[in-house]
N, C-alpha and C positions, 0 to 999 in steps of 0.2 A: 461876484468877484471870486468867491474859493469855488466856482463851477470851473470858471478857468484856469483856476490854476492847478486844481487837479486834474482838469485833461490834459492839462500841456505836460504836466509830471507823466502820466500816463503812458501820455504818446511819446513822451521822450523814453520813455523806457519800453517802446513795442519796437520803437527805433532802435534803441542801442541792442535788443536783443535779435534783431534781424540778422543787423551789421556781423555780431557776433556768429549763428546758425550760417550765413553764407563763409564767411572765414576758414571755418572748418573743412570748407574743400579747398582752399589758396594751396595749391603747387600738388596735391594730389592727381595720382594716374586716374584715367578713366576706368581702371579696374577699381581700384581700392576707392573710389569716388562711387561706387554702385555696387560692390561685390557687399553677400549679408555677414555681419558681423556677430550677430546674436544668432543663439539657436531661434528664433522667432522669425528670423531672414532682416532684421532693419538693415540701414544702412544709412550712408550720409546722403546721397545724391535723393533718397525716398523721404529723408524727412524734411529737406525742402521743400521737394512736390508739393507734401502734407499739408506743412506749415501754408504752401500757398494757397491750398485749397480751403483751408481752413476758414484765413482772414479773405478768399475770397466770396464763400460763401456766408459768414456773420457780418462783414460790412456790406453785405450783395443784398442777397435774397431776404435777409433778416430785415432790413430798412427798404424793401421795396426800391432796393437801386440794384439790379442784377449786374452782374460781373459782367464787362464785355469779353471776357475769355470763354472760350465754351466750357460747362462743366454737364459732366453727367447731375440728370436727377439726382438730389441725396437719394431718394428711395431706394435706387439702384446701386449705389455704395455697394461696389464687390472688393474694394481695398487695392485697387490698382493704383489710390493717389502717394503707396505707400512703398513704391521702388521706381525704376524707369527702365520701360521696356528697350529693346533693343534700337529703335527706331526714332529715342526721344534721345536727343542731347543735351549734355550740361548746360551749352547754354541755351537752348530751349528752356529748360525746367528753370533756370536763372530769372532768363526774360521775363516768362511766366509771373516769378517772385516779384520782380520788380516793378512790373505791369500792373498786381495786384496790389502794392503799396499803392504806387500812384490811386487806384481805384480806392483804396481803404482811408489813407488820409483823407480824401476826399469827402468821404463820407464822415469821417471825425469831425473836420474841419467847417464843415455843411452843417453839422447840427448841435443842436445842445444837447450836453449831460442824459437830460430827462426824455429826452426824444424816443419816441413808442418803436420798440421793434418786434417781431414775432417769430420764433424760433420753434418751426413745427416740427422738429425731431427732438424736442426735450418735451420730456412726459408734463403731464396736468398738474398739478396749476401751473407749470414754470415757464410754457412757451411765453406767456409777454413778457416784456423783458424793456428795456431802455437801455441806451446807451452805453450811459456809465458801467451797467453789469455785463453787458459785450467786450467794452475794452478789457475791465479786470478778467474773464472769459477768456479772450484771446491771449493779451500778456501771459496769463498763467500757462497755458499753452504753450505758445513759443517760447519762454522759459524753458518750460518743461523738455520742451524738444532742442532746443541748444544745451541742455546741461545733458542728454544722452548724447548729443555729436560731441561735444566734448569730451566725453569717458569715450565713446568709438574711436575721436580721433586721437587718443592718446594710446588706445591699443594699437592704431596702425602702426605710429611713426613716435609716438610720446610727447606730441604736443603738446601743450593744456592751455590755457587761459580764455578771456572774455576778446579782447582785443591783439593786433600783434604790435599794438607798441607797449605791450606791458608784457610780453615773451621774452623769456631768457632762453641764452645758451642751454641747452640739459647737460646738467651736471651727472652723470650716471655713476657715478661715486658715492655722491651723496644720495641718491635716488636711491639705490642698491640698499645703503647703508639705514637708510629713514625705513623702507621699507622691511626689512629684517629687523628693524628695532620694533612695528608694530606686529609685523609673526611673532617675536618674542613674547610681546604681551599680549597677543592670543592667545597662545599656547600657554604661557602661565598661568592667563586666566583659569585656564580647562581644567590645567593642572590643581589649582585651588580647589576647584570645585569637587576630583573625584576625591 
């Protein structure tokens, strides 16, 4: 009984943080949807990709149910699942996303909690592995990676939130004003300490 109700909590939460990670491109340009934002080169349209390569290789390869998307060998991982070449499009890399849900629920949904998985790019002892510590795996992942499309998408344009029915108007007054209230108390801090 509490197996299922922690996966369902789980998956409800791999879900709502998908929703969220695709969001962050809703009405960007094909520039600002792929151009790098960090000195590192991320972007939003790459951590997509990521995210899809991610859940499709731990709900794939890991439970012996391989993606039917083509992926390169992990072994060959040269970091291309980490922007989108000239040739890929949004909705390519979308589809892809969405493709690889249907394939990952699938696999949630297919097994129990406790069901054996084997994860041969995590060091000794950790590749076996089960389910349950996949989903928490991936969730924290995709987390991970909607909460930097979040900070990206608010450097392009100042969006910010989970969802866009909890988005407001930007207040740039008050933004302005919040913001120079916490430089202030940076600076004072500093000032304290010399």
């Amino acid at each position: 009984m509490i197996d299922d109700f922690a996966k369902d909590i789980l998956h409800g939460r791999l879900r709502r943080d998908r929703q969220a990670l695709l969001w962050k491109l809703d009405g960007l340009s094909e520039y600002d949807a792929r151009r790098p934002l960090t000195a590192t080169g991320t972007n939003l349209l790459g951590l997509v990709k990521h995210v899809a390569s991610v859940e499709a290789r731990y709900f794939g390869e890991v439970f012996d149910r391989p993606s039917p998307e083509p992926l390169p060998r992990w072994q060959d991982h040269d970091g291309s699942d980490l922007w989108a070449a000239e040739d890929e499009t949004r909705d390519q890399i979308v589809g892809f996303y969405r493709r690889t849900w249907e394939h990952a629920d699938a696999t949630i949904d297919g097994l129990p909690l406790d069901a054996r998985g084997h994860v041969p790019w995590w060091p000794e002892p950790a590749p076996n592995t089960n389910l349950f510590a996949v989903m928490i795996h991936v969730l924290g992942e995709t987390n991970r990676h909607a909460g930097h499309a979040d900070i990206l998408r608010e450097g392009v344009d100042g969006r910010t939130g989970m969802r866009p029915e909890h988005e407001q108007q930007i207040d740039q007054e008050a933004r302005a004003a919040y913001r120079a209230k916490v430089e202030q108390a940076a600076r004072a801090a500093v000032a304290l300490k010399a």
